[in-house]
N, C-alpha and C positions, 0 to 999 in steps of 0.2 A: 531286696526290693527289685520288683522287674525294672530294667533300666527305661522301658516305654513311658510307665508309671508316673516318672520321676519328673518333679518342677524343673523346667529347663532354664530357670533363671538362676543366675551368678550375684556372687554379696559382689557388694561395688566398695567395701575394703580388700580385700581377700583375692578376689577375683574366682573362690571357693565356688563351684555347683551346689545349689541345694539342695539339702539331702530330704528335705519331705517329700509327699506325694503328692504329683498333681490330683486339679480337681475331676471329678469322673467328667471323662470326655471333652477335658479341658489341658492345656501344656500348663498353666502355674498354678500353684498352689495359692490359697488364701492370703497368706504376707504378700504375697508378689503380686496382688493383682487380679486374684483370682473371683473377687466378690465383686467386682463390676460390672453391672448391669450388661454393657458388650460383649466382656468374655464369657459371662452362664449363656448367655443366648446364643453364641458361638459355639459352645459346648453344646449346648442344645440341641442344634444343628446337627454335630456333626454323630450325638448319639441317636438321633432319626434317622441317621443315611445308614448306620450299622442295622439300625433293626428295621428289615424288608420285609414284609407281609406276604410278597410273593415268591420271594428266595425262600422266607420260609417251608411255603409252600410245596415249589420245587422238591426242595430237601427232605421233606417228609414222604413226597412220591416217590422221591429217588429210591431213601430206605426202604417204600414200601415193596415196591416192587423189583429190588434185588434179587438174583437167582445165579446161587448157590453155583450151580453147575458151568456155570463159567470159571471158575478155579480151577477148574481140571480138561486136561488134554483128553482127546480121542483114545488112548491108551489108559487114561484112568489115572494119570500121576499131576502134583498138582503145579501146574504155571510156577515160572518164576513171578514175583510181586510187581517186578518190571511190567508185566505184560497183560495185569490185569487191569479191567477195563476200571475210568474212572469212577463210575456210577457204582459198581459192587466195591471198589477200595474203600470208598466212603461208606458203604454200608457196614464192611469190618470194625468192630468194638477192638478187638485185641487178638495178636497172636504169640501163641507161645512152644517153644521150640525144647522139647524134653529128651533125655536120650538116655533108652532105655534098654533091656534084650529086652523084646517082645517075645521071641520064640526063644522059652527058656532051653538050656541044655545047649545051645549052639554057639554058644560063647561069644557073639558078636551084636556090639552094639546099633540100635536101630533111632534113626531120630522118628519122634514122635511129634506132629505138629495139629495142637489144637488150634483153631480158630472160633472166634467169637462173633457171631452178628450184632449189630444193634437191636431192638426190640421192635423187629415186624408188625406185629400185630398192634402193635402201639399207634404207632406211625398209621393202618391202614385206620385205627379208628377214628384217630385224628383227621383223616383226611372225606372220612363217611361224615364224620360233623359237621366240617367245613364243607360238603357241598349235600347237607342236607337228606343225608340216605339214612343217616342214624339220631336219632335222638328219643333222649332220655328222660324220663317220664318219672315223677315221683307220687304219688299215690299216701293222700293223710287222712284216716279217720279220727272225728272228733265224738266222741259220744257225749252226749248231753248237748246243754244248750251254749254254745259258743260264745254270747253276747254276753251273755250272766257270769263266765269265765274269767273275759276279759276285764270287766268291772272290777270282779275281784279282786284280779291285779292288777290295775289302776292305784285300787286303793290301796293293796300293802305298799306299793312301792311308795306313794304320798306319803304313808305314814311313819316306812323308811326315816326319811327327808327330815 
């Protein structure tokens, strides 16, 4: 269990750490304390301060508008990780470092580094919603007479019942 997680209150024979889980965004668990009315609202609290609508925000422009091309030098080789700016590091999903001969017959091995982005276009649509450039339209034909429809199923479901 992650050790964050964990009820931070001690048995008072033992002096033993409890080994349950706190409550979500709460330090003790249910036995300890955890159902009263002060500590949920405390918790309460403090999981509205983790989730920011505008950090959000942020975060999603950040990914959106990452650019690739800052991983690599004027020569075309790429940055140490140290050097790369915060906004693209955050954009990186995963890298992974393979080592291979690329140029068969030469007998020497090459490392191979793919990198992963997070998902771009994801992000940019999320953020066309959120300020209203894009939105989604659903489109329902009804043939026949709708009211007559609905009747009908009024009544199977009563007679369901």
């Amino acid at each position: 269990m992650n050790e964050e997680r964990r009820c931070k209150a001690k048995s008072s024979r033992t002096g033993a750490p409890c080994k349950r889980a706190a409550n979500l965004g709460g330090r003790v668990c249910n036995s300890h304390g955890g159902r009263a009315p002060q500590v949920r609202r405390k918790a309460a609290e403090r999981l509205a301060d983790l989730i920011d609508p505008d950090r959000a925000l942020r975060e999603a422009a950040r990914l959106a508008y990452s650019d690739v091309t800052e991983l690599f030098d004027d020569k075309g080789q790429m940055r140490p990780m140290k050097q790369w700016p915060a906004e693209l590091a955050a954009a990186v999903g995963a890298v992974e470092v393979v080592r291979r001969n690329v140029d068969s017959g030469d007998g020497h091995q090459d490392d191979v580094i793919k990198i992963k982005l997070w998902d771009k276009s994801k992000n940019l649509e999320m953020l066309f919603k959120y300020l209203g450039l894009l939105t989604e339209r659903m489109e329902i034909k009804v043939e026949g007479d709708i009211e007559a429809r609905l009747i009908e199923g009024r009544n199977r479901v009563a007679k369901a019942k």
